[in-house]
Each structure stands twice: as structure tokens, then as C-alpha cells.
C-alpha positions in Angstrom: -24.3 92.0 -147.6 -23.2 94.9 -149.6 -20.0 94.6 -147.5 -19.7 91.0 -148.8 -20.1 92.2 -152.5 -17.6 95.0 -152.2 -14.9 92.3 -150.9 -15.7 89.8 -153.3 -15.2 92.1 -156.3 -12.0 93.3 -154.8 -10.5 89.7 -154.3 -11.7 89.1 -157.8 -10.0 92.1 -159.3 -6.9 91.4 -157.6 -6.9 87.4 -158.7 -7.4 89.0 -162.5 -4.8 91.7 -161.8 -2.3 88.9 -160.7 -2.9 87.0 -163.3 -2.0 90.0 -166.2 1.1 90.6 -164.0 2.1 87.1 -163.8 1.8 86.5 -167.8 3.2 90.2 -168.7 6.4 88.5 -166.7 6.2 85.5 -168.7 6.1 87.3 -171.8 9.1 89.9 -170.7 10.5 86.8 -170.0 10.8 85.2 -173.6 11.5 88.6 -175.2 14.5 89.0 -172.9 16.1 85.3 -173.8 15.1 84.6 -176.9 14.5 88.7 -178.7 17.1 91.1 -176.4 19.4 88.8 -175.5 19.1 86.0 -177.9 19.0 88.1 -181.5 21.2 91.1 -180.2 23.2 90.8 -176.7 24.5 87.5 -176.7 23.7 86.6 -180.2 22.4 83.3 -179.1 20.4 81.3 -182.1 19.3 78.8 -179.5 17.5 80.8 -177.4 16.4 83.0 -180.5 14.4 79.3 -181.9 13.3 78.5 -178.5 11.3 81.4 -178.4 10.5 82.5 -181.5 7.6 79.8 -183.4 9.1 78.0 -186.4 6.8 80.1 -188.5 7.7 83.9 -187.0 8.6 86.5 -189.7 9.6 90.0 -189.6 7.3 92.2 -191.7 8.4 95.0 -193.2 6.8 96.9 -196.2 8.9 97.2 -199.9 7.3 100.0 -201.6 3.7 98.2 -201.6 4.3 94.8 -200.9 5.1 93.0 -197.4 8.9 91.7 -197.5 8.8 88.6 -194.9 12.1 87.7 -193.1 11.7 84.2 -191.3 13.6 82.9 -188.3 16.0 80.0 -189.6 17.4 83.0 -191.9 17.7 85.1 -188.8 19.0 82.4 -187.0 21.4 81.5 -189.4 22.9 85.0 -189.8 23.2 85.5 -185.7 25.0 82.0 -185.7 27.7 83.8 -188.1 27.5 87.1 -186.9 28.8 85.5 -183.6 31.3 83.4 -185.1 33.2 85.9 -187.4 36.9 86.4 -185.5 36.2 90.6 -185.1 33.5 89.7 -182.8 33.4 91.5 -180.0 30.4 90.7 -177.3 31.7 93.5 -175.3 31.1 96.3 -178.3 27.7 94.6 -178.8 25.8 95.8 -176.2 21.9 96.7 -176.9 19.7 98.8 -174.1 16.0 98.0 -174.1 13.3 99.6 -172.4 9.5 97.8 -173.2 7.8 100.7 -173.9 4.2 98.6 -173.3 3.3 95.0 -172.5 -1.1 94.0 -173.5 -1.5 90.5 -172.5 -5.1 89.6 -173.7 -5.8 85.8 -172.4 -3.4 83.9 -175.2 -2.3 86.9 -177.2 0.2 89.6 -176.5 1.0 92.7 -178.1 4.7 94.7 -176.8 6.4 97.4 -178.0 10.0 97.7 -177.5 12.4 100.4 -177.5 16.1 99.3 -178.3 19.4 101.5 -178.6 22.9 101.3 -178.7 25.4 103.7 -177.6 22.8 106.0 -175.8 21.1 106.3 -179.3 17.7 105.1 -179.7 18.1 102.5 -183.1 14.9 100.7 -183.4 10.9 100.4 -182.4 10.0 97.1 -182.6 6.2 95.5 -182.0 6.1 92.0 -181.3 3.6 90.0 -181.5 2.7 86.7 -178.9 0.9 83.6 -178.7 0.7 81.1 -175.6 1.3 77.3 -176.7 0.8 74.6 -174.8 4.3 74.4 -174.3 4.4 78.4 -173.2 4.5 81.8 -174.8 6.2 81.6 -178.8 7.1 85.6 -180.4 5.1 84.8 -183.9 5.7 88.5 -185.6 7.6 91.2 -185.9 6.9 94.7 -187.6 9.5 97.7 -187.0 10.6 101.1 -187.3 14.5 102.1 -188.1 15.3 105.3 -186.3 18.1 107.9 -187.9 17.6 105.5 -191.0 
């Protein structure tokens, strides 16, 4: 019997344990389509509004207020940012490492590390929700490095 109970909580901690796995994925996912790719590599507004909800913000403090910078600005700027004529997709290359991924049921916390050139530009901690319709990024709060 007490064979029985060791193998039952072993099948039940992998089940749980595949599960986390299975929606970190999910969550790296999004980041890399709609975040890393979307609002930096490919500067793709698209896939920035499908994964980002409609009511995401960046948060970033102004002396002792909270500045908010919404999506359809963010949007809007990647949109001309990748239609100016000195674009150049090659020279706008980001590196990203996710420096942690906490999946809690329907919320996820991740911290990512992006840089450019070999030189370590921003910390970013994004914040997650699962929809119906999947996981949506819903904040943003940073830190500029060499700023």
C-alpha cells in the first residue's frame, strides 16, 4: 500500500510538472511573436496586438507618478518605425534570454533580458493572463541599462 501511495504522488507530481512546462511554453510562446519578435526583431504590429490585450500599458515611473504607454501607441510607432526608407531589418537584431518564467494557474510573471550588439539594453517584467481565447501580455514595467 505504501508502494501504491509513493507512485500515485509521483504520477501526480509529474502530471502538475507537465502541465507548468506545457504553459511556461505557451507563454514563451506569445512573448517570442508578439514581445521579441513582434515589438523589436521584425517589428511586426500584428503580431504585437495579437498578443498583447487591448488594454496592456507599459509602466514606468515620472519622478512620483506612473507614466502609462498603451499598445495602439506602441503599435502605431512600430508600424512607422518599419516603414521609414533607412530601415534596415538586418541592423535590427535584438538577443533575448528569459531570465525567469512563474506560471501560477491563469497568471504569469517573466522576466526578460534583451540586448543588442552583445550589450545588455533592457530588463523587462511582463506580466500574463490566460483568456479564453489563450495567454494576452497585459503589463509591462522596465529597467534601461547604460541609460
Amino acid at each position: 500500500m505504501k508502494n501504491l501511495l509513493t507512485l500515485l504522488f509521483f504520477i501526480s507530481a509529474l502530471t502538475i510538472s507537465s502541465a507548468q512546462t506545457n504553459a511556461s511554453d505557451e507563454v514563451k510562446k506569445v512573448i517570442l511573436e508578439g514581445y521579441v519578435n513582434g515589438a523589436f526583431n521584425g517589428l511586426d504590429a500584428n503580431a504585437m496586438r495579437k498578443s498583447f490585450h487591448e488594454d496592456f500599458a507599459i509602466y514606468s515611473a515620472k519622478g512620483e507618478t506612473i507614466s502609462k504607454y498603451p499598445i495602439a501607441t506602441w503599435a502605431e510607432g512600430v508600424e512607422k518605425r518599419k516603414g521609414k526608407e533607412d530601415f534596415d531589418p538586418a541592423k535590427n537584431k535584438w538577443e533575448h534570454k528569459f531570465a525567469s518564467v512563474d506560471v501560477t494557474g491563469n497568471a504569469a510573471a517573466v522576466k526578460v533580458e534583451l540586448s543588442r550588439g552583445g550589450k545588455h539594453v533592457y530588463t523587462d517584467y511582463l506580466s500574463l493572463l490566460k483568456f479564453e481565447s489563450g495567454w494576452r501580455i497585459v503589463a509591462k514595467v522596465y529597467h534601461q541599462h547604460g541609460k
